[in-house]
C-alpha positions in Angstrom: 103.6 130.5 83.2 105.1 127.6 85.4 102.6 124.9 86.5 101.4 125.0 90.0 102.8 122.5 92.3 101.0 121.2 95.3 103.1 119.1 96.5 102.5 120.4 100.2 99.0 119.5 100.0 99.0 116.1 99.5 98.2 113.4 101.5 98.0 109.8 100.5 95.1 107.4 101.4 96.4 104.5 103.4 99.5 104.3 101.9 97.8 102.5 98.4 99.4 103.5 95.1 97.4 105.2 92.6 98.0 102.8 90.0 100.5 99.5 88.9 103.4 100.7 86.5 102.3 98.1 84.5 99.0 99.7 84.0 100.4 102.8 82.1 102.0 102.0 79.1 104.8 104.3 77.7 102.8 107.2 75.7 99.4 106.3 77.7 97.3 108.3 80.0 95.6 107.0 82.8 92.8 108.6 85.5 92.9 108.1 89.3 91.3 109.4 92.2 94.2 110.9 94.8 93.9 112.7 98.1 95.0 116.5 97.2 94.6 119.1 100.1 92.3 116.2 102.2 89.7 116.3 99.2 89.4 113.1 96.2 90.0 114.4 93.4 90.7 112.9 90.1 94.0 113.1 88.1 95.3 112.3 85.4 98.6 110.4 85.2 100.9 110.4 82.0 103.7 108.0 81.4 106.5 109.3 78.8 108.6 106.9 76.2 111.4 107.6 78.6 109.1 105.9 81.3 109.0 109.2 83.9 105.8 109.1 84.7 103.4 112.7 85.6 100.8 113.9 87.3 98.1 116.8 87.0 94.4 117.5 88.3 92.0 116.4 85.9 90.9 120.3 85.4 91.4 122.1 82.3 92.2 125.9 84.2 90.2 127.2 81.2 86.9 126.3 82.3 87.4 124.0 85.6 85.9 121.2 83.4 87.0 117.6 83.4 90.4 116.7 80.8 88.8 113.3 79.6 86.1 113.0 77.2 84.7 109.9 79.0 86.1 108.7 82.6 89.6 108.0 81.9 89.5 108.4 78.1 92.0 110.9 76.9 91.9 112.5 73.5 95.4 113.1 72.4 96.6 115.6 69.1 98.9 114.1 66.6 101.6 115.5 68.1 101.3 114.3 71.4 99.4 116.8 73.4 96.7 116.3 75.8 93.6 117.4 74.8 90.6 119.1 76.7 87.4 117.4 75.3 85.3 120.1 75.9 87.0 123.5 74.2 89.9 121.5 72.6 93.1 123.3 74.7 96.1 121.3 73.9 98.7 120.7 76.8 102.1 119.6 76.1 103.0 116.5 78.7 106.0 117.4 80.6 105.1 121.4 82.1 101.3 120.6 81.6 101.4 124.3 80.0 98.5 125.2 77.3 100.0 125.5 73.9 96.9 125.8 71.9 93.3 126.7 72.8 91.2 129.2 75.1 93.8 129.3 78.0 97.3 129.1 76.0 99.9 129.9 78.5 98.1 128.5 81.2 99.0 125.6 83.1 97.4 122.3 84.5 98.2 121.8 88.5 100.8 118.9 89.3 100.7 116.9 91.4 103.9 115.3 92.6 104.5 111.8 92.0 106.9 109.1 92.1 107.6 105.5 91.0 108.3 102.6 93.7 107.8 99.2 93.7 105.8 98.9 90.8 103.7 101.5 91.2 103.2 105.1 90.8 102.6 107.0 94.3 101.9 110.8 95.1 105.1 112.0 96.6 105.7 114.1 99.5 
């Protein structure tokens, strides 16, 4: 299943980024609040070792609960993979698609972003 894209839902809040490039390491995840279809909503942001940096809601679609275990706190598998904290699905980083877990196959929502002066924006 290929992750949903809202890119024509988003609008962006007084033209602030979400977050300083500097602020997400290579390898780290970070959470931020981002208008998506005129609502706050919170996201989580992921930047790779190659430095391309990605965007999802902070939902697992197995049980519309929050990704992190703690706001903004991230567990992470040995092999990389994102975590749900509260039924353990595991989401590779680049698709956001459920490898392992209740809703294998399934895929987080992106939400398009992009990197400019510094920072990380939501595109579109």
């Amino acid at each position: 299943m290929a992750p949903e894209d809202v890119s024509e839902a988003l609008t962006q809040a007084a033209g602030a980024p979400l977050l300083a490039l500097d602020a997400l390491a290579p390898g780290a995840f970070a959470e931020v609040e981002g208008l998506v279809e005129g609502e706050a909503e919170s996201l989580v942001l992921h930047r790779d070792a190659a430095g391309d940096v990605r965007a999802w809601l902070n939902v697992c679609p197995h049980a519309g609960r929050r990704l992190d275990w703690a706001p903004g706190q991230f567990l992470v598998s040995k092999e990389g993979l994102l975590v749900c904290a509260v039924h353990g699905a595991s989401f590779e980083t680049v698709g956001g698609v459920c490898e392992a877990g209740p809703c294998r196959g399934e895929a987080l929502r992106a939400v398009p972003v992009e990197v400019r002066d510094g920072a990380v924006w939501l595109a579109g």
